[in-house]
N, CA, C and O of each residue as an XYZ file, in Angstrom:
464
protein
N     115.747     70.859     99.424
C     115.173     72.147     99.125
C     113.644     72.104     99.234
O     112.980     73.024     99.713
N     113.130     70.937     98.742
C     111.475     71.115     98.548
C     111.195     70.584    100.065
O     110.010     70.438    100.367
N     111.977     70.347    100.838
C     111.470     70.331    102.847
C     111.627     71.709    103.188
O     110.992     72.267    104.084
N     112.363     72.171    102.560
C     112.419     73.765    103.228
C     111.401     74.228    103.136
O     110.858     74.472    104.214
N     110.664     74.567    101.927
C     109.634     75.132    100.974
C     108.298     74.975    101.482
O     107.431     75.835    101.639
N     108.264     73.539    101.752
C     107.481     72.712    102.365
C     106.713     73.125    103.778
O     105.533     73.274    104.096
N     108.265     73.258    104.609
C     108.225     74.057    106.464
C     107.697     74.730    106.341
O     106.589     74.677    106.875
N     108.178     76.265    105.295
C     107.810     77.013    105.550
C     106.250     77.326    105.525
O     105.634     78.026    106.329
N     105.606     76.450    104.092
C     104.667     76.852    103.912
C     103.543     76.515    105.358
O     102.441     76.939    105.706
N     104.513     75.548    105.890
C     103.349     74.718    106.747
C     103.481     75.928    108.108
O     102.483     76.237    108.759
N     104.807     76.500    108.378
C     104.680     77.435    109.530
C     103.856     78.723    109.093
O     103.370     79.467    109.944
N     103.763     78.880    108.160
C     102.703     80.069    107.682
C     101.397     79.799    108.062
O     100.729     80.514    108.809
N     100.908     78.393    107.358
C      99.502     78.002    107.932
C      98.923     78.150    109.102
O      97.854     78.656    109.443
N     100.080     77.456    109.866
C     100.295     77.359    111.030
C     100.090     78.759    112.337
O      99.383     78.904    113.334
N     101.011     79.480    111.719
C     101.531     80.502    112.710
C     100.820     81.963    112.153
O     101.267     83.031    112.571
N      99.826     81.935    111.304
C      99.375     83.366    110.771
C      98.207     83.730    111.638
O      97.397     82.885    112.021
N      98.143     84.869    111.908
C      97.182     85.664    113.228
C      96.303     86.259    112.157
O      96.738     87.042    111.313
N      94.671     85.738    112.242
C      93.685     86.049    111.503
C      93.298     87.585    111.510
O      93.085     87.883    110.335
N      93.128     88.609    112.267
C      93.068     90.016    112.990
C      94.330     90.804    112.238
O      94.168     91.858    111.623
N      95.406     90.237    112.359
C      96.464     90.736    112.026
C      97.149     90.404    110.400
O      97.843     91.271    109.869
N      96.972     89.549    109.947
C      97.541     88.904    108.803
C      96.070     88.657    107.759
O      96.110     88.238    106.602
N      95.756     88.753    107.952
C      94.131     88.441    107.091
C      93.424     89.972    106.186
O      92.879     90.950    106.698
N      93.604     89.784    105.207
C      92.682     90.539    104.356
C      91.155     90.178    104.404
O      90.263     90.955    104.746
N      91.062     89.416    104.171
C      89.679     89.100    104.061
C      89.200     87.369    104.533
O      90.087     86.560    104.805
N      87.997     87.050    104.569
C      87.838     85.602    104.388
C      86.179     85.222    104.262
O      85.147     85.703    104.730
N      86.506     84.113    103.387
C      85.319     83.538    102.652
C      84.879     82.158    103.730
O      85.726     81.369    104.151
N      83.407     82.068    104.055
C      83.124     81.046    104.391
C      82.906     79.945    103.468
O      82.350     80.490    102.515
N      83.021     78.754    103.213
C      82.350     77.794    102.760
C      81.388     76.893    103.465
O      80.677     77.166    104.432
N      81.485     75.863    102.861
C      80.356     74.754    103.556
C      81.293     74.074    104.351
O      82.482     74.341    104.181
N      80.893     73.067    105.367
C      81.523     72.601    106.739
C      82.673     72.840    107.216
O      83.636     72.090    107.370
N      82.509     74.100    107.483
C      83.432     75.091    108.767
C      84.589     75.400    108.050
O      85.468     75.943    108.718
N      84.836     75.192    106.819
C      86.058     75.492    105.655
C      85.605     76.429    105.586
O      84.470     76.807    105.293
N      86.980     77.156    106.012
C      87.106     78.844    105.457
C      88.439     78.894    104.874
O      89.425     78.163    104.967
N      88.157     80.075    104.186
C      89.566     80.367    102.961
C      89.953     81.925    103.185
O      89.282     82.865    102.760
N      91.065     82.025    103.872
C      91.809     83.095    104.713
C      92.578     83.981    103.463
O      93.419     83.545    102.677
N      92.294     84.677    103.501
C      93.409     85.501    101.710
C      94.252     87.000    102.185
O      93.886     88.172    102.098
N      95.299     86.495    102.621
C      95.828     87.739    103.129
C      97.049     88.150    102.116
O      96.998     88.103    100.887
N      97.998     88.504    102.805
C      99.127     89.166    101.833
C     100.016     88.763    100.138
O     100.351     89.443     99.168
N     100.096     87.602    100.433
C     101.023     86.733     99.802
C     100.515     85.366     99.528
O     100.869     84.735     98.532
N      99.592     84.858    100.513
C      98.815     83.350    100.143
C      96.867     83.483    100.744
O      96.198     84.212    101.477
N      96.716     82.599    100.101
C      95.202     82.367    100.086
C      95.311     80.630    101.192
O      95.891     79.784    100.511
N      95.044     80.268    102.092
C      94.640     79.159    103.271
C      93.402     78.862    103.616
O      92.787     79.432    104.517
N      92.883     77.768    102.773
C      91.745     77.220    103.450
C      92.165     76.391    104.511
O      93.064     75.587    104.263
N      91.514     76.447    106.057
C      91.044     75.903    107.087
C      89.822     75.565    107.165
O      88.812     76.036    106.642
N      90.063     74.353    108.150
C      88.843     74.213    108.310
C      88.518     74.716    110.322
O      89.463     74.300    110.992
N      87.456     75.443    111.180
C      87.504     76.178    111.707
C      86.138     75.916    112.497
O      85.088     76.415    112.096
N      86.202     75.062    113.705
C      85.188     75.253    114.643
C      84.505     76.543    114.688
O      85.177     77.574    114.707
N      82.646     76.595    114.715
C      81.564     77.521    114.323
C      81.987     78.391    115.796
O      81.930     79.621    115.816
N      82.394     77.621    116.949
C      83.360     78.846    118.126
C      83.849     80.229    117.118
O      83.411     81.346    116.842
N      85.048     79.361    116.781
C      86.298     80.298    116.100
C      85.741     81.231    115.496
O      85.902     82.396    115.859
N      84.816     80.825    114.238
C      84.419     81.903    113.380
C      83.694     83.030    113.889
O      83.865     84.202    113.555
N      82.761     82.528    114.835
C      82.109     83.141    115.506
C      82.674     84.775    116.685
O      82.203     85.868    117.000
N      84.130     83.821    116.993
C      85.018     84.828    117.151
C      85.567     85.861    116.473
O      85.728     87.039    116.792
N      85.804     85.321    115.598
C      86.514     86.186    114.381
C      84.996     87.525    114.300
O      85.077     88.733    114.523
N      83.892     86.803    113.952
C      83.343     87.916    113.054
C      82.392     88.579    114.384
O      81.349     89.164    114.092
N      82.682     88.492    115.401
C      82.079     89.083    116.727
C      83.304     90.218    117.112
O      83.111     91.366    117.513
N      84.391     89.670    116.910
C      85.928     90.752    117.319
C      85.516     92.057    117.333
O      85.578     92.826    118.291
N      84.980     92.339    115.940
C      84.553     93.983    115.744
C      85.845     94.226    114.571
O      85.990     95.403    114.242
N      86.644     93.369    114.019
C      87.993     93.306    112.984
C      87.371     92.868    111.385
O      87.900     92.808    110.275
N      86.428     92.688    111.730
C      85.791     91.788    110.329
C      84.465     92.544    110.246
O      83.621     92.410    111.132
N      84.198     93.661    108.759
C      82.797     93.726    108.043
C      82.347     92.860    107.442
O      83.143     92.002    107.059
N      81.031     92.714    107.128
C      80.288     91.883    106.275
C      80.000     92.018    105.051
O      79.114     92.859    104.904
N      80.429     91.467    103.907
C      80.253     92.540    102.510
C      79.464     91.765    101.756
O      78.925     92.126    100.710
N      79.360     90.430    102.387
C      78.301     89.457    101.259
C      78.029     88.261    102.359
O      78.539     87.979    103.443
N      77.092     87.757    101.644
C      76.051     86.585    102.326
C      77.830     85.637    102.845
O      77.858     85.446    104.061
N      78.830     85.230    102.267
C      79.952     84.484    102.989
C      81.443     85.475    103.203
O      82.380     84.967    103.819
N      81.515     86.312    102.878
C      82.829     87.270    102.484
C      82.676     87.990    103.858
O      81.580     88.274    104.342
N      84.136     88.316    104.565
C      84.217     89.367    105.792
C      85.699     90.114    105.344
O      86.823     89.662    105.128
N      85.206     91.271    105.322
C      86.719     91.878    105.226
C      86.954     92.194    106.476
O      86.141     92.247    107.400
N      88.986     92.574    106.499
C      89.365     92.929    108.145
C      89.515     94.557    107.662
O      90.368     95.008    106.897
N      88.328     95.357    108.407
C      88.451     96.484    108.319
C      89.715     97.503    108.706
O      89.649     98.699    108.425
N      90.307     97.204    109.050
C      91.995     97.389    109.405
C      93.154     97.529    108.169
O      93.981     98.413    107.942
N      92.819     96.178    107.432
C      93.314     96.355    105.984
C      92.975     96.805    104.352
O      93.546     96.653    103.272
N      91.789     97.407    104.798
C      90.871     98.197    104.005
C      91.751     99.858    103.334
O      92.367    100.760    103.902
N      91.562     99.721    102.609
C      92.706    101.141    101.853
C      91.895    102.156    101.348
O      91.979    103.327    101.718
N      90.559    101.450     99.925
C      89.835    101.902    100.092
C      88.299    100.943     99.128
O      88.369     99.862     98.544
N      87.100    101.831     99.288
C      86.089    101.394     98.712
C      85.625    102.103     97.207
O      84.804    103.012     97.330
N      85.885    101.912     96.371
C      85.866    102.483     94.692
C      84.833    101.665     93.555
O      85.086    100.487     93.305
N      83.939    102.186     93.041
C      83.446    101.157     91.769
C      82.956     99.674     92.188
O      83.175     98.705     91.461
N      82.375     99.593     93.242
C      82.114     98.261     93.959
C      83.268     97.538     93.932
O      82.960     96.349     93.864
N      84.363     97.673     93.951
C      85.514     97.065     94.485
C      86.729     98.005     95.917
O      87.212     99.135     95.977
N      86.789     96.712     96.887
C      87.523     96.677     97.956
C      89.046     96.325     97.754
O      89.586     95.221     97.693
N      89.561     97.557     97.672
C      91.445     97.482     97.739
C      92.063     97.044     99.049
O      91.413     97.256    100.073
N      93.406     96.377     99.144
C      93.926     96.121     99.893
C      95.164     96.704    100.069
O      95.729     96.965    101.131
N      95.728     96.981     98.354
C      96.822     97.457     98.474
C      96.816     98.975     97.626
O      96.003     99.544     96.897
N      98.019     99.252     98.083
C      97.729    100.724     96.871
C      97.754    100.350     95.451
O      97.122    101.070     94.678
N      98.318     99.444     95.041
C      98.183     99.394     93.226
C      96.671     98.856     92.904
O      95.994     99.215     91.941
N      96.225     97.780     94.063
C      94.720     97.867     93.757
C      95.053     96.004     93.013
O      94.159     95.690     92.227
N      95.597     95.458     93.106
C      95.818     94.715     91.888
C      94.624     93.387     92.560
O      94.157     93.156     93.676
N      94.491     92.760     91.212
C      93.236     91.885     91.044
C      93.395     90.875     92.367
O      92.377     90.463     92.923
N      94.817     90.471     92.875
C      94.274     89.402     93.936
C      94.448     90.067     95.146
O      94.526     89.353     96.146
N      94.532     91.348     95.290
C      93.802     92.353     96.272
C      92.806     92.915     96.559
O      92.666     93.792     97.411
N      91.946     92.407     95.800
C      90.150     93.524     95.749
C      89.380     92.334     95.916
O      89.680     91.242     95.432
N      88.671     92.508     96.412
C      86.871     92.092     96.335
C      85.645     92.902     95.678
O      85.225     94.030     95.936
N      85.198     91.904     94.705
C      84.013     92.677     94.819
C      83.248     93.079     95.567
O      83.318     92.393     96.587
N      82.296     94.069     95.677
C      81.385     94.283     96.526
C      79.518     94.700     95.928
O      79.269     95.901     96.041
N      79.163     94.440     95.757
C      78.053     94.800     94.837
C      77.649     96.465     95.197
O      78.016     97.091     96.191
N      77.114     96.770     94.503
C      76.921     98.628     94.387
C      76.547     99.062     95.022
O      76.983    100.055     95.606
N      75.188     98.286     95.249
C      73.570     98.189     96.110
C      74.366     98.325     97.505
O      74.020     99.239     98.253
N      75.660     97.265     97.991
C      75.490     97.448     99.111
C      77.073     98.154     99.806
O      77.596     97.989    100.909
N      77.543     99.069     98.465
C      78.748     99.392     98.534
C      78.384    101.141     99.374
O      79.175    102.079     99.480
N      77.619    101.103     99.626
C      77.163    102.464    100.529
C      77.442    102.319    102.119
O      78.153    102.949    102.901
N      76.413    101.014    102.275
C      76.355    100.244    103.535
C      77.592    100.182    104.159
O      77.987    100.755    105.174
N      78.349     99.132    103.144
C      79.620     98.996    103.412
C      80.564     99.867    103.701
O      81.328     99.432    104.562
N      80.823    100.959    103.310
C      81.400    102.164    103.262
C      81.204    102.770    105.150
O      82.052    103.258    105.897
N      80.073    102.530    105.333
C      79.365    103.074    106.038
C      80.204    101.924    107.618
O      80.744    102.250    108.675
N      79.945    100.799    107.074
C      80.611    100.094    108.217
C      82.200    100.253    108.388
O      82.915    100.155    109.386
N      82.444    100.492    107.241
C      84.151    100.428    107.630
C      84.540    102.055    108.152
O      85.583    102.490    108.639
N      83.566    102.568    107.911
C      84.367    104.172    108.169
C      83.689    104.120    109.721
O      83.786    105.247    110.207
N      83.138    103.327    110.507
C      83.060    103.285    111.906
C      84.516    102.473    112.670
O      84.914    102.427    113.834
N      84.847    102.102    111.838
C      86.026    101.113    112.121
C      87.130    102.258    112.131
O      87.895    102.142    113.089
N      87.417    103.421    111.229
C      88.757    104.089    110.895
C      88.569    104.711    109.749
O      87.858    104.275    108.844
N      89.179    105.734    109.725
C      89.137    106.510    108.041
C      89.645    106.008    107.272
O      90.560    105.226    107.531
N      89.294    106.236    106.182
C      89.905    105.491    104.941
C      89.720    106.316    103.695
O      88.660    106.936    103.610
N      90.505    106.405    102.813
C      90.460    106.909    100.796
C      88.687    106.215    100.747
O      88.181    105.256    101.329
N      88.224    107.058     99.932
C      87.051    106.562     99.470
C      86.858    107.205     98.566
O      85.848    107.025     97.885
C-alpha cells in the first residue's frame, strides 16, 4: 500500500503542468521553487532557463519580491488577500500587501475578468 501512495505521489511531481496545475509559486534560494497548486504544495528545484520561462509566459503576475500567481487561477482580489477557490480557505490565498493590491488588481484584470 505505502508503494502505491508513494507512485503516486512521485507521478504528481513528476507529471504536473506548471501553466495549468499551479496556483501560485514561491521562489527560494538556489533555483528551489515551491509550486502550490490544488491539493499539494512541491518544491523543485528549477534551472534560472525554466523559471525564466514560467514568469516570461504572460501565465504568472508578480505580487511580491519571490511570489507569482497564475493569473488564470485567480477568482478574486479582496482585503489584500488572493483567492483561489470559492470558499477562499487559508491554503488557497496569498497575501498580498495593500500598497500593492491595486497594482495587482490592475495586472490580473489584463490577463481576464475576475470578482473583485
Amino acid at each position: 500500500m505505502m508503494n502505491v501512495i508513494a507512485d503516486d505521489a512521485r507521478s504528481i511531481y513528476e507529471s504536473f503542468e506548471v501553466e495549468k496545475d499551479i496556483y501560485y509559486f514561491k521562489v527560494g534560494r538556489l533555483g528551489l521553487v515551491s509550486f502550490h497548486g490544488r491539493n499539494y504544495n512541491i518544491k523543485k528545484s528549477i534551472t534560472t532557463e525554466q523559471l525564466n520561462s514560467y514568469i516570461t509566459s504572460g501565465h504568472f503576475v508578480k505580487v511580491s519580491s519571490n511570489c507569482y500567481v497564475n493569473a488564470g487561477k485567480v477568482l478574486s482580489v479582496t482585503d489584500g488577500l488572493i483567492c483561489f477557490d470559492r470558499g477562499c480557505s487559508e491554503t488557497k490565498q496569498i497575501h498580498v500587501p495593500k500598497w500593492r493590491q491595486h497594482g495587482v488588481k490592475n495586472l490580473l484584470s489584463a490577463h481576464k475578468p475576475m470578482a473583485m
